[in-house]
TIDO-614185 format. One record per residue: x, y, z of N, C-alpha, C in turn; residue number from 1; chain. Coordinates in Angstrom, 1 decimal, always signed. Atoms other than C-alpha are relative to their C-alpha. Layout:
BEGIN
      n.X      n.Y      n.Z     ca.X     ca.Y     ca.Z      c.X      c.Y      c.Z   resi   chain
        X        Y        Z        X        Y        Z        X        Y        Z    NUM       A
...
This chain:
BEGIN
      n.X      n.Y      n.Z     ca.X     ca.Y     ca.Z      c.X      c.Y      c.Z   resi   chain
     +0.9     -1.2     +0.0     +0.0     +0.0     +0.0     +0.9     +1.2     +0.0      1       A
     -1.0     -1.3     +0.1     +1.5     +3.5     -1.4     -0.7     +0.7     +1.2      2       A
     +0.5     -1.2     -0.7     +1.5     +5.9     +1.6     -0.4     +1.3     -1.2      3       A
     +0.5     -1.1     +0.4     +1.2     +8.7     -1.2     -1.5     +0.0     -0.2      4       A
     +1.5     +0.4     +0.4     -2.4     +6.9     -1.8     -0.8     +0.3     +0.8      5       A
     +0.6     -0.3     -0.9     -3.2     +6.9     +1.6     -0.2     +1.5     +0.6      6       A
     -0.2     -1.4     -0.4     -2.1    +10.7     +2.3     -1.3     +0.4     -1.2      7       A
     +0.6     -0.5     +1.5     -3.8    +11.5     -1.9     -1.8     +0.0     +0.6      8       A
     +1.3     +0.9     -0.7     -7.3     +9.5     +0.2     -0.5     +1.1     +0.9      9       A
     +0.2     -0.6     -1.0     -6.8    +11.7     +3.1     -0.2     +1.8     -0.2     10       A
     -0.1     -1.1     +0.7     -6.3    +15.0     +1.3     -1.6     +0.5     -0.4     11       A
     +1.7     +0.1     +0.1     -9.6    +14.6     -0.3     -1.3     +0.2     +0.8     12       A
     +1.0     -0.1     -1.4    -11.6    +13.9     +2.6     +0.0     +1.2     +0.8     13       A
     -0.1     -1.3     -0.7    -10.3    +16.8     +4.7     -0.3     +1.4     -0.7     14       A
     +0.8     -1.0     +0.5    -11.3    +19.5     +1.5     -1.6     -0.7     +0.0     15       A
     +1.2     +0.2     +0.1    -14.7    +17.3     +1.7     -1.4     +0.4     +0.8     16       A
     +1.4     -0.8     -0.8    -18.3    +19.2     +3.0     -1.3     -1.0     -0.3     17       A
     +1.5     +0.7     +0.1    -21.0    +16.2     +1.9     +0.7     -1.5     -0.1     18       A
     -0.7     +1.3     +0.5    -18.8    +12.6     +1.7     -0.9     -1.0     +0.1     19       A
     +0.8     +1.3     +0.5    -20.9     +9.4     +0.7     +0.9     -1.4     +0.1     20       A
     -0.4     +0.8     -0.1    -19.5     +6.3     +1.9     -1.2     -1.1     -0.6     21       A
     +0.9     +0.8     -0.1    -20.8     +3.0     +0.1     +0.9     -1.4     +0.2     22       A
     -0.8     +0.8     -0.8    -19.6     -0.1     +1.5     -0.7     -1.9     -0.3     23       A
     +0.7     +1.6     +0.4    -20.1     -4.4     +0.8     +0.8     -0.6     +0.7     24       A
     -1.0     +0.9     -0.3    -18.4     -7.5     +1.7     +0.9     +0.1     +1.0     25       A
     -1.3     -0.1     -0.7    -15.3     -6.9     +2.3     +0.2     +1.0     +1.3     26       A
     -0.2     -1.6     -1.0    -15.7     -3.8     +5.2     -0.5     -0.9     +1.1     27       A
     +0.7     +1.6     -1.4    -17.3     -7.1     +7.3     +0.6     -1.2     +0.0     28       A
     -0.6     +1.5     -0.4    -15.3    -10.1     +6.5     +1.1     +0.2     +1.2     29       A
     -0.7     +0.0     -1.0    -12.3     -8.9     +9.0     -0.7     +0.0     +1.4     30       A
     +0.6     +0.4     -1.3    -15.2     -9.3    +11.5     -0.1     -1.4     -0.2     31       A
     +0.4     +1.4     -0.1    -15.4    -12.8    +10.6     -1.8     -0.5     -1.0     32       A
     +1.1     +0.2     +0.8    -18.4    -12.4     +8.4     +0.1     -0.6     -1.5     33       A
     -0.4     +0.0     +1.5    -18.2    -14.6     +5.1     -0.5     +1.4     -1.2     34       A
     +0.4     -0.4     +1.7    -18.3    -12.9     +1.7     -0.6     -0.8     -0.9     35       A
     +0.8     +1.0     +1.2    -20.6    -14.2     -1.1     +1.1     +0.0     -1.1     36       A
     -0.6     +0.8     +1.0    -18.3    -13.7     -4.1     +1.3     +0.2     -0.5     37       A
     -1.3     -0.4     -0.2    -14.6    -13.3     -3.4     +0.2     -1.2     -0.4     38       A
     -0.5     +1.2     +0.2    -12.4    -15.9     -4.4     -0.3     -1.2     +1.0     39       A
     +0.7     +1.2     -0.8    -13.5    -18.2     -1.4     -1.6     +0.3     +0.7     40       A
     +1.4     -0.6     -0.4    -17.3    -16.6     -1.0     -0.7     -1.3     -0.4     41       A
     +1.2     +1.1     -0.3    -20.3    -18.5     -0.2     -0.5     -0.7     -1.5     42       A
     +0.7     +0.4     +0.9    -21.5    -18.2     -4.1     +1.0     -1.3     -1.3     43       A
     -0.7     +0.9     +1.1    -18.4    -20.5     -5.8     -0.6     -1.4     +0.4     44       A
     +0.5     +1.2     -1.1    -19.8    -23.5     -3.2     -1.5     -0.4     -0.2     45       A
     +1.9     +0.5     +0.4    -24.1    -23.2     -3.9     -0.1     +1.2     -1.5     46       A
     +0.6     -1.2     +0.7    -25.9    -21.4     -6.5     -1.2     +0.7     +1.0     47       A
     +0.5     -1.0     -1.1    -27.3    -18.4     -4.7     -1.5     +0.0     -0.1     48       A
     +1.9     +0.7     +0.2    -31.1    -19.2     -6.8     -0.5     -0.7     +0.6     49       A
     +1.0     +1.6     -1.3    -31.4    -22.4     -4.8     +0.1     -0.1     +1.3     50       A
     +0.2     +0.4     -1.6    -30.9    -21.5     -1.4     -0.1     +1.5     +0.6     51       A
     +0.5     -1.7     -0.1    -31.4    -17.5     -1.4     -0.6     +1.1     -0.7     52       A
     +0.7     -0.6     +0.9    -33.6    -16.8     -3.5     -1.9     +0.4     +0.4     53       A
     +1.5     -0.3     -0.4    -37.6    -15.5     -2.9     -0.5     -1.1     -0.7     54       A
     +0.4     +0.7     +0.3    -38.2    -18.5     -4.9     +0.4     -1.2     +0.5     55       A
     -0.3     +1.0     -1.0    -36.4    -20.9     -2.8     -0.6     +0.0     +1.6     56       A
     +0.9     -0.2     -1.7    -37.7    -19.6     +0.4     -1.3     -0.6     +0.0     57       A
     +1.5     +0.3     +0.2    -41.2    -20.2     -0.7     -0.3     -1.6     +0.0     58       A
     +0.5     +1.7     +0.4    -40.9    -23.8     -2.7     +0.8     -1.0     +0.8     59       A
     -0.4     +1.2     -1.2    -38.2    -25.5     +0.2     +0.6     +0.7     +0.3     60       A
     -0.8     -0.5     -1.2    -37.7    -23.6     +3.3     +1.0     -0.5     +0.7     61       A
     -0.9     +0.7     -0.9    -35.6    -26.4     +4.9     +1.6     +0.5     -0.7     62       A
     -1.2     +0.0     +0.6    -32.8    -25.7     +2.4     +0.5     +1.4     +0.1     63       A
     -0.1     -1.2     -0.7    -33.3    -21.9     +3.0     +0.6     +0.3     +1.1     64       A
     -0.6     +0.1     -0.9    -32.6    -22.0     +6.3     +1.2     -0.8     +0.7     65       A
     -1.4     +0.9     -0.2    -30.0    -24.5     +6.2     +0.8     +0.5     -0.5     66       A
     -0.8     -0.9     -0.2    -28.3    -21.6     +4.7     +0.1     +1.0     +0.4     67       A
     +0.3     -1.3     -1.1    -29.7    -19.0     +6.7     +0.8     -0.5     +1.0     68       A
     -0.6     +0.1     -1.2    -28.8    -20.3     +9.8     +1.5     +0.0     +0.8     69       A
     -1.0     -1.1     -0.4    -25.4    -20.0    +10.0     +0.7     +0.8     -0.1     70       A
     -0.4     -1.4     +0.4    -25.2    -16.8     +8.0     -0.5     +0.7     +1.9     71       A
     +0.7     -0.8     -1.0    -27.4    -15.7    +11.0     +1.1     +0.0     +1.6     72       A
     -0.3     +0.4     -1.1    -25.4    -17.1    +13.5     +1.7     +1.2     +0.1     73       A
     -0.9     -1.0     +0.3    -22.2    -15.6    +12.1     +0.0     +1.6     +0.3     74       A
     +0.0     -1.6     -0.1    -23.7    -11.9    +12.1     -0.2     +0.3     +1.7     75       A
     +0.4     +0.1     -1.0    -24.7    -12.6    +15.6     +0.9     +0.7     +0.7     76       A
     -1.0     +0.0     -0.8    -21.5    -13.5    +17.1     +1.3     +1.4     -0.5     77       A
     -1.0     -0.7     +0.7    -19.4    -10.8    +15.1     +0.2     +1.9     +0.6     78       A
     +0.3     -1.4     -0.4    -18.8     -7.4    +16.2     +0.7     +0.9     -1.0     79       A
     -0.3     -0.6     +1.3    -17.6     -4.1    +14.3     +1.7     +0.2     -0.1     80       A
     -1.0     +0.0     +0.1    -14.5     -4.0    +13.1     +0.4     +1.3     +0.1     81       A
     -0.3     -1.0     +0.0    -11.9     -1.0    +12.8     -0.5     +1.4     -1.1     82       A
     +0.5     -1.2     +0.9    -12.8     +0.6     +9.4     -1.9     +0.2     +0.5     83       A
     +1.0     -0.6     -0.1    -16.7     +0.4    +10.4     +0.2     +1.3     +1.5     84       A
     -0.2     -0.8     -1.0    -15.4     +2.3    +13.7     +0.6     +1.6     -0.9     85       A
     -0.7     -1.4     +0.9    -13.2     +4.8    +10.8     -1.0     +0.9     -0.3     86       A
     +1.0     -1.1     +0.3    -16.3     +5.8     +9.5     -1.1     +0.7     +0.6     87       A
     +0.9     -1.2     -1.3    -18.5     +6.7    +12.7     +1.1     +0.9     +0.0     88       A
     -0.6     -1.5     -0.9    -15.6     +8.8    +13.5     +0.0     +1.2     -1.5     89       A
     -0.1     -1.5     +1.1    -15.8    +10.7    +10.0     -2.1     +0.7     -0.1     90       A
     +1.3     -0.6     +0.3    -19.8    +10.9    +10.7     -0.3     +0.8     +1.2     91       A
     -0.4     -0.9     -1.1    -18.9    +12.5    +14.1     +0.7     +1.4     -0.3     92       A
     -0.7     -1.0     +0.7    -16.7    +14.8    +12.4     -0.9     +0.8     -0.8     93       A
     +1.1     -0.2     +1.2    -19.7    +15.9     +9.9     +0.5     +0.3     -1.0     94       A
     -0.2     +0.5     +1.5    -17.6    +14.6     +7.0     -1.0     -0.2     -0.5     95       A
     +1.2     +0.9     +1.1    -19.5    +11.7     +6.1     -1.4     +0.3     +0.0     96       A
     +1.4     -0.3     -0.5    -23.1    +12.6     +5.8     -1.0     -1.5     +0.1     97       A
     +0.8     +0.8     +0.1    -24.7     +9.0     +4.9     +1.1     -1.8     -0.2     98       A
     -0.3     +1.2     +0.5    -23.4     +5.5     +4.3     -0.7     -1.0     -0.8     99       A
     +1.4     +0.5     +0.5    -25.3     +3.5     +1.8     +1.2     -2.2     -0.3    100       A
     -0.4     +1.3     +0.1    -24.4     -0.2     +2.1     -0.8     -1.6     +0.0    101       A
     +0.1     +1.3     +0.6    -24.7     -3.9     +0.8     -0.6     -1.1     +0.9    102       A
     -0.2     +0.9     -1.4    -24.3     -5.6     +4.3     -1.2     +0.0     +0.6    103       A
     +1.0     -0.2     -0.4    -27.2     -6.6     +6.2     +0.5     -0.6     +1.7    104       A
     -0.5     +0.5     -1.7    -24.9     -7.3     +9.6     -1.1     +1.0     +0.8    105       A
     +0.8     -1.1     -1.0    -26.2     -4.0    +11.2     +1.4     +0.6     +0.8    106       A
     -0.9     -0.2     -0.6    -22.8     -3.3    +12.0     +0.8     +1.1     +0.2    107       A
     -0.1     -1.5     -0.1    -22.1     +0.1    +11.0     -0.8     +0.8     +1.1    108       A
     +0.9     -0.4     -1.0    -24.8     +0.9    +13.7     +0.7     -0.6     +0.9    109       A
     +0.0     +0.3     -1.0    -23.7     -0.6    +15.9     +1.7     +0.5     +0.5    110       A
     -0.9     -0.5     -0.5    -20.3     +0.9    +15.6     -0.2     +2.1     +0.4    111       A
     +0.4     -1.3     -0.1    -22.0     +4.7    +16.0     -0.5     +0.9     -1.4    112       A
     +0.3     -0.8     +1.1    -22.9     +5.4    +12.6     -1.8     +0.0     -0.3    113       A
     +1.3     -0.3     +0.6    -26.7     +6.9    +12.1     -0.3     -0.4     -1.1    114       A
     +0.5     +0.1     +1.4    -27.3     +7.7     +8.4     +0.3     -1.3     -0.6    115       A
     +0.1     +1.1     +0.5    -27.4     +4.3     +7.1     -0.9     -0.9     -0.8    116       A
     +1.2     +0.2     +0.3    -29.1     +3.2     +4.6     +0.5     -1.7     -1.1    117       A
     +0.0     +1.6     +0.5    -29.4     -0.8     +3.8     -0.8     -0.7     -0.6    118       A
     +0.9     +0.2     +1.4    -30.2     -1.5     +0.4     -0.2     -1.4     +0.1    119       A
     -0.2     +1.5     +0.7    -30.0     -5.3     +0.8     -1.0     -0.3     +1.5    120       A
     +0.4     +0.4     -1.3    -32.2     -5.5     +4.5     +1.1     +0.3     +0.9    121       A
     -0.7     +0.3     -1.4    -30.9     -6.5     +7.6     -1.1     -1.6     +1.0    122       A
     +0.1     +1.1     -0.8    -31.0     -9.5    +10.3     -0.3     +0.5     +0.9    123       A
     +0.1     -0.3     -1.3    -32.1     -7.8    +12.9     -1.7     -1.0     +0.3    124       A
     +1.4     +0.3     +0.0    -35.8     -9.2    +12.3     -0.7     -0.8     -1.4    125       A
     +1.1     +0.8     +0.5    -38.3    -11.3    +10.3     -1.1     +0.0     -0.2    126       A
     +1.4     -0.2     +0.0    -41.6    -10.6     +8.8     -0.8     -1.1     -0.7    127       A
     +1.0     +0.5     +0.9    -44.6    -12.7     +7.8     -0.6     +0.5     -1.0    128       A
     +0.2     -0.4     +1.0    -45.3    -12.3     +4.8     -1.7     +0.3     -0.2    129       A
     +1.6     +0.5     -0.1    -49.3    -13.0     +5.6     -0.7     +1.6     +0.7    130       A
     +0.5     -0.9     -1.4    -50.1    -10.8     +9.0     +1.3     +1.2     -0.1    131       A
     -1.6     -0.7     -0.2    -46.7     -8.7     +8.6     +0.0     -0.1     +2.0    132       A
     -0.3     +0.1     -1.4    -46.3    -10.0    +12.1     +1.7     +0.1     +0.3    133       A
     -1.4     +0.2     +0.3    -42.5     -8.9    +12.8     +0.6     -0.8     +1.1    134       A
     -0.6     +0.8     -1.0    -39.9    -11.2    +14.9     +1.1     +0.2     +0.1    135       A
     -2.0     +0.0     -0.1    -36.4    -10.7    +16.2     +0.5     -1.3     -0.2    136       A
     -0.4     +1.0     +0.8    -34.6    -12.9    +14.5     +0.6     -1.1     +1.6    137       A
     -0.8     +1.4     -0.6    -32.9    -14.3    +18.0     -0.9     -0.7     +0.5    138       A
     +1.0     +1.2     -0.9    -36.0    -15.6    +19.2     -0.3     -1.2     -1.1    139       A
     -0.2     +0.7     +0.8    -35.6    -17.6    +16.3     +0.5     -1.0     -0.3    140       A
     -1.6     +0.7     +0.3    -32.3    -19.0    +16.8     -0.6     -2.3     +0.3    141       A
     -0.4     +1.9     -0.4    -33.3    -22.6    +19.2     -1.1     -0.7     -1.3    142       A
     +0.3     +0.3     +0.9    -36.1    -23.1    +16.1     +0.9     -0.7     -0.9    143       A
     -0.9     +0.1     +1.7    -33.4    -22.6    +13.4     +1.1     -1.6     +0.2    144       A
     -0.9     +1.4     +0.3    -31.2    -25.1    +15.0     -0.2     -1.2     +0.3    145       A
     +0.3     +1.2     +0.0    -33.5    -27.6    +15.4     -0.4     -0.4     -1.6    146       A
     +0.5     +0.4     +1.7    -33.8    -27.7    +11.7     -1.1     +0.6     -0.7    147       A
     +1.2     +0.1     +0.3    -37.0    -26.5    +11.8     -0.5     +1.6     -0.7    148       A
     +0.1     -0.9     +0.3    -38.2    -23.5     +9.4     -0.8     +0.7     +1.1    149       A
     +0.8     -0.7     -0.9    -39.8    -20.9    +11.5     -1.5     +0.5     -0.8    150       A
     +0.7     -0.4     +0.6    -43.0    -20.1    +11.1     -1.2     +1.3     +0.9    151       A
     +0.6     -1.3     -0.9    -45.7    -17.0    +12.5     -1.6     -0.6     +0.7    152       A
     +0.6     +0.6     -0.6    -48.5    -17.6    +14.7     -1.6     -0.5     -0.9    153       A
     +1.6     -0.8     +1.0    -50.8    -17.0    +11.6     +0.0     -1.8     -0.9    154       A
     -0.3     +1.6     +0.7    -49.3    -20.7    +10.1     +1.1     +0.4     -1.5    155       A
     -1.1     -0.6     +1.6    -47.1    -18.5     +7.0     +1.4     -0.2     +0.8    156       A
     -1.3     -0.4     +0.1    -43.2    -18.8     +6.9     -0.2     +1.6     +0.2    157       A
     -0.5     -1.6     +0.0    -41.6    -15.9     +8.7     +1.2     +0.3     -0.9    158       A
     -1.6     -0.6     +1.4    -39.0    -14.3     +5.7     +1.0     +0.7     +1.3    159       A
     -0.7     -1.1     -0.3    -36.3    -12.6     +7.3     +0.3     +1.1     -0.8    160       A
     +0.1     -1.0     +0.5    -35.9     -9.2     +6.7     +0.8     +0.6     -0.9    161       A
     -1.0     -0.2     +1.3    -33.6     -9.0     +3.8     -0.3     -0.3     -0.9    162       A
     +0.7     -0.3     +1.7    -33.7     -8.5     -0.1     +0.7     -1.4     -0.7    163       A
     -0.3     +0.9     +0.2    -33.1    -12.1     -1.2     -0.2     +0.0     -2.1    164       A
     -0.1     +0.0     +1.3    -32.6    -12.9     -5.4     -1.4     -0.2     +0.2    165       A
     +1.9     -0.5     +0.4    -36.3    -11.9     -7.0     -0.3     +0.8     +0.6    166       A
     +1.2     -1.0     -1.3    -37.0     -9.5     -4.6     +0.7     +1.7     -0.7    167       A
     -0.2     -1.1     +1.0    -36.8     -5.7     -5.9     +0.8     +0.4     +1.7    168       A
     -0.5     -0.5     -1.1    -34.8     -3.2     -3.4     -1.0     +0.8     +0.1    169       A
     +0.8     -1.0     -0.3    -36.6     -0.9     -1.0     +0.0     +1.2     -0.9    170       A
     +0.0     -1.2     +1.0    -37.9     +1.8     -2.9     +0.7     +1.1     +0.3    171       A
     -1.0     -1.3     -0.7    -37.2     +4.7     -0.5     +1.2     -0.4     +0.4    172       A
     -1.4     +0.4     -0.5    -34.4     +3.4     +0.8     +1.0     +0.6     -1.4    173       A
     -1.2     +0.0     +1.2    -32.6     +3.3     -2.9     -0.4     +1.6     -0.5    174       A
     +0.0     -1.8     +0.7    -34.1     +7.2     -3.7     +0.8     +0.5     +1.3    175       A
     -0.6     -0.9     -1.2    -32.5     +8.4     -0.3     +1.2     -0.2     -0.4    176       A
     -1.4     +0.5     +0.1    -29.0     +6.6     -1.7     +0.3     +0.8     -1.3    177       A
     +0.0     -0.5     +1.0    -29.6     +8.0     -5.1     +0.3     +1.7     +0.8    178       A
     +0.5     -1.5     -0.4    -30.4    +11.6     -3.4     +1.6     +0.1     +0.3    179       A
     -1.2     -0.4     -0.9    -27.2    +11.4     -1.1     +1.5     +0.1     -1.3    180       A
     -0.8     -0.3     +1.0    -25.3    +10.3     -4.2     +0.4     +1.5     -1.1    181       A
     -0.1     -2.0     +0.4    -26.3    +13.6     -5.8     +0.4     +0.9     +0.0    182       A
     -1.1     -1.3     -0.3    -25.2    +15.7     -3.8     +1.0     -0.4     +0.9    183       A
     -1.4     +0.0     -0.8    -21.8    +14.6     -2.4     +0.7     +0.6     -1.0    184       A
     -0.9     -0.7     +0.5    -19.0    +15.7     -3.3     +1.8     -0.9     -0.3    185       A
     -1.0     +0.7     -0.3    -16.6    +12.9     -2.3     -0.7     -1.5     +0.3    186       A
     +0.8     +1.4     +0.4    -17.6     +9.0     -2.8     +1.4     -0.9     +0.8    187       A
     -0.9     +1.1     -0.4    -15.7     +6.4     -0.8     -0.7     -1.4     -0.2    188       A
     +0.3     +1.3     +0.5    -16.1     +3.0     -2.2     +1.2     -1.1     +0.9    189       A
     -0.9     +0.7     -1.0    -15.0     +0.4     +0.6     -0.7     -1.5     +0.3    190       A
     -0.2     +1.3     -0.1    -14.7     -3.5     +0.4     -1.2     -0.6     -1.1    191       A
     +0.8     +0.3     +0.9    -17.2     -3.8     -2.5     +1.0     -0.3     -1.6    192       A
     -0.5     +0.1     +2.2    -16.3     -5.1     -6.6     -0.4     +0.7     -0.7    193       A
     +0.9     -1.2     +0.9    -19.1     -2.8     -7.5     -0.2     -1.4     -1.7    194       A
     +0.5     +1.2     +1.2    -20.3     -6.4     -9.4     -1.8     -0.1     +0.0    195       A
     +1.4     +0.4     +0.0    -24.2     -6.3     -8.1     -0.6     +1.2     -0.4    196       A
     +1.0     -1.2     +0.7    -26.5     -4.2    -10.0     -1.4     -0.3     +0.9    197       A
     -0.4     -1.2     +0.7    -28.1     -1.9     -9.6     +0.7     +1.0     +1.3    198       A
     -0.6     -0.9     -0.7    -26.0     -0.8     -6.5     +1.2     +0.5     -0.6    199       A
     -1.6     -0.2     +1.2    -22.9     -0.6     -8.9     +0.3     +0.9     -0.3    200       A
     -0.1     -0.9     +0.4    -24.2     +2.2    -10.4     -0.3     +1.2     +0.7    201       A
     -0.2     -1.2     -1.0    -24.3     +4.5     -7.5     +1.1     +0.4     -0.5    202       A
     -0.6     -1.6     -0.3    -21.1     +5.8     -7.7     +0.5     +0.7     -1.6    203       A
     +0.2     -0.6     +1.7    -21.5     +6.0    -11.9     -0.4     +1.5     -0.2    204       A
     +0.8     -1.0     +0.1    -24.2     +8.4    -11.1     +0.7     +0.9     +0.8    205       A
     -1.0     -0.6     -0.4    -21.5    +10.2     -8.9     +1.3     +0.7     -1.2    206       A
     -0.6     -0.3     +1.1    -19.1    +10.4    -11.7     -0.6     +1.4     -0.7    207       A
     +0.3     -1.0     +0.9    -21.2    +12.3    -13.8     -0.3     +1.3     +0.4    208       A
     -0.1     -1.4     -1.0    -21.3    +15.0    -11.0     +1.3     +0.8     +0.3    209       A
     -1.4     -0.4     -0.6    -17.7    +15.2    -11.1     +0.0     -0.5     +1.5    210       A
     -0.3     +0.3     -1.6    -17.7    +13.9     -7.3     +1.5     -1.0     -0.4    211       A
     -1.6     +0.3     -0.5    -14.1    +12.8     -6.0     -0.6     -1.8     -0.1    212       A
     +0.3     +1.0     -0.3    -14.0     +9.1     -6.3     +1.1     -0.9     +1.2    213       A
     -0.3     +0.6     -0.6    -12.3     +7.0     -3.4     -0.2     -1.7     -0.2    214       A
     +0.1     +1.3     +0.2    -11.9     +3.1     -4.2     +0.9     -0.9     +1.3    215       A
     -1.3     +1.2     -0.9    -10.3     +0.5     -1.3     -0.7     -0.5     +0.0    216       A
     +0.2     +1.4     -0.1    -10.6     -2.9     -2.0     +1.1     -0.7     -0.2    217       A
     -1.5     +1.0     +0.4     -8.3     -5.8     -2.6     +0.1     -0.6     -1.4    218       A
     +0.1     -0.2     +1.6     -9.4     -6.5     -6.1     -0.6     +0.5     -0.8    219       A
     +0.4     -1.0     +1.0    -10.3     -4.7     -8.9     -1.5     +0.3     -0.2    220       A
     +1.8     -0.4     +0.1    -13.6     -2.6     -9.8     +0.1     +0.5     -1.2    221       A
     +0.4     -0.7     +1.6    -14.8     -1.7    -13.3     +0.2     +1.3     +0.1    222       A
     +0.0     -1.2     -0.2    -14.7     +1.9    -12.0     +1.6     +0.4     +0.6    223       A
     -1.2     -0.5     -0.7    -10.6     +2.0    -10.9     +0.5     +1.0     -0.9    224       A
     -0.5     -0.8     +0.9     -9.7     +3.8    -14.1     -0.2     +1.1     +0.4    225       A
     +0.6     -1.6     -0.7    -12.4     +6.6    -13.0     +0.1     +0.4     +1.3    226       A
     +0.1     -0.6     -1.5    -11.4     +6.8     -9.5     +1.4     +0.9     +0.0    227       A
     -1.3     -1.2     -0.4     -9.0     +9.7     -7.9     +1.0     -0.9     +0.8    228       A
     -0.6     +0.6     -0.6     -7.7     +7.4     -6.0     -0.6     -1.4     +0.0    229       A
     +0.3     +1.7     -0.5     -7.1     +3.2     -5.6     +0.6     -0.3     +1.0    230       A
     -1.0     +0.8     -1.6     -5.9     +1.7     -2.3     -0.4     -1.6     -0.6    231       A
     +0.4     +1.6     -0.1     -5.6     -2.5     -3.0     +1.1     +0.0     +1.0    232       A
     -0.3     +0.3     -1.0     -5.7     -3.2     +0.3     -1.3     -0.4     +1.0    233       A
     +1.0     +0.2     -1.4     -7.6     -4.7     +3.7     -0.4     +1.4     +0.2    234       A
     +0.1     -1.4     +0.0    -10.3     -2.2     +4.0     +0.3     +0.5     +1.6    235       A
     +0.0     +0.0     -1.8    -10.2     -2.6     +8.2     +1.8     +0.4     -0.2    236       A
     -1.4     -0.5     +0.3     -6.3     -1.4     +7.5     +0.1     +1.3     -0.4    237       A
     +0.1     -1.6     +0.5     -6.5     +1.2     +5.4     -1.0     +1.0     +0.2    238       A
     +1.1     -1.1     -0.2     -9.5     +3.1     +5.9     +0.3     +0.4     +1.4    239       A
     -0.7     -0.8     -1.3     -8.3     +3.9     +9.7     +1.0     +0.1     -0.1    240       A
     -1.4     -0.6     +0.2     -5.1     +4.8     +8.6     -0.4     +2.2     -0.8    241       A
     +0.3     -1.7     +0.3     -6.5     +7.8     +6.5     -1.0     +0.6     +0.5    242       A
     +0.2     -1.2     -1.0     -8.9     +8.8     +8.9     +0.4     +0.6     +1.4    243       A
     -1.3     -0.5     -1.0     -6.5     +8.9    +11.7     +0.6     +1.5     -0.5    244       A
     -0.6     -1.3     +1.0     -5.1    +11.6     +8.9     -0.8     +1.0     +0.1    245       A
     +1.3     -0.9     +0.2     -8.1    +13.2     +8.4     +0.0     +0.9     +1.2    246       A
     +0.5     -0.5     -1.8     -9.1    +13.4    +12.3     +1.3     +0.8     +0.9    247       A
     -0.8     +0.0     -0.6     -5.9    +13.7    +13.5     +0.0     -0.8     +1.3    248       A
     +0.3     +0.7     -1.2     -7.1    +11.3    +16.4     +0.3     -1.7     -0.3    249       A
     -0.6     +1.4     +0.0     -6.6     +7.4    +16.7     -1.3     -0.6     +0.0    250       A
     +1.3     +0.4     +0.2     -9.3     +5.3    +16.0     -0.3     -1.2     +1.1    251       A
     -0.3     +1.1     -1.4     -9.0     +3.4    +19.7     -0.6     -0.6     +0.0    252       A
     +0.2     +1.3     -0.2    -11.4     +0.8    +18.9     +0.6     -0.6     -0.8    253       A
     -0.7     +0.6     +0.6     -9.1     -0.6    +16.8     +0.6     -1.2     +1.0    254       A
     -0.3     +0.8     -1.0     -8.3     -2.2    +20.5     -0.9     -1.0     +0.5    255       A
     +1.2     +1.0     -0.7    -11.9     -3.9    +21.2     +0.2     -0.8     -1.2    256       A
């Protein structure tokens, strides 16, 4: 990793008045969270139609949940890493204004970051699709590992609360990501390929605003050519190295 990349990174950020962080994958596997489709991700192992799909949930839940359960279990046990701690401290700062991300850990929240907006769900909860009766997913858990799909008191499968293949993305949710894209100024793209449509083309639609582009990942993105900057690197590494820069401060959960 060129320090001039990381200083070039940090440069940026500190002339920035609106910054737009969007974030996947990779900004959660150094918590121990798999990846779907990195060179060892969940999707080279199943196809993602037959066990995460709105059409697999429906026609065999057992096989659903036999991959749910210990995605679920995973996000449970995992806590936030350093770079999701980088970026509360630049939303503290009133850098960053929003984060729009992939992940449905809940982990950015939970490291102090508000504006957050989670185009793919989240695990925090489960709805019936019938009654919209909602359920926290951990009362869920001794269910899940008895094999047994869960179901609501109505007799429907409870879905968990995430955007599974077939399912469209929240509506509002993706105009508030679109909006924030709009008007920034500065775009940090962190631990994503920028391979799933149509979050991809978030920071396209940035581009054509002229907004500053920021890229850290570990392998390449269709968009490196148009970025101001590329870091290939661990984004829990680098991203609290240049906001350490930024802040001038240490990013001391780097120790929990």
């Amino acid at each position: 990793m060129s320090r001039a990349e990381i200083e070039q990174a940090a440069e940026i950020l500190r002339q920035a008045r609106n910054a737009v962080a969007l974030t996947g994958a990779g900004i959660s596997t150094p918590s121990g969270i798999p990846d779907f489709r990195g060179p060892e991700g969940a999707w080279k192992r199943v196809d993602p139609t037959e066990v995460a799909s709105l059409r697999s949930f429906l026609t065999n839940p057992h096989a659903f949940y036999a991959w749910f359960r210990p995605l679920l279990e995973a996000v449970l046990a995992a806590g936030p890493n350093a770079a999701h701690y980088a970026l509360a401290a630049l939303e503290r700062r009133k850098i960053l204004k929003a984060i729009i991300t992939q992940n449905f850990d809940g982990l950015h929240q939970r490291a102090g970051s508000s504006e957050v907006y989670e185009l793919h769900g989240h695990l925090r909860s489960a709805t019936c699709p019938n009654c919209e009766r909602q359920v926290p997913t951990r009362a869920l858990l001794s269910r899940l590992r008895r094999g047994e799909p869960p179901r609501c008191s109505c007799g429907h499968l409870l879905k968990p609360d995430v955007v599974l293949f077939d399912e469209m993305l929240p509506r509002g949710l993706y105009w508030l990501a679109c909006h924030a894209v709009e008007t920034t100024d500065v775009m940090i793209v962190a631990g994503t390929s920028l391979e799933v449509f149509p979050v991809n083309e978030l920071p396209v639609l940035g581009l054509r605003r002229k907004t500053k582009l920021i890229i850290i990942n570990t392998t390449e993105t269709h968009l490196d050519e148009r970025a101001d900057v590329v870091i290939r690197q661990d984004v829990a590494v680098a991203l609290p190295d240049i906001v350490e820069r930024v802040t001038g401060a240490p990013i001391l959960e780097r120790m929990r």
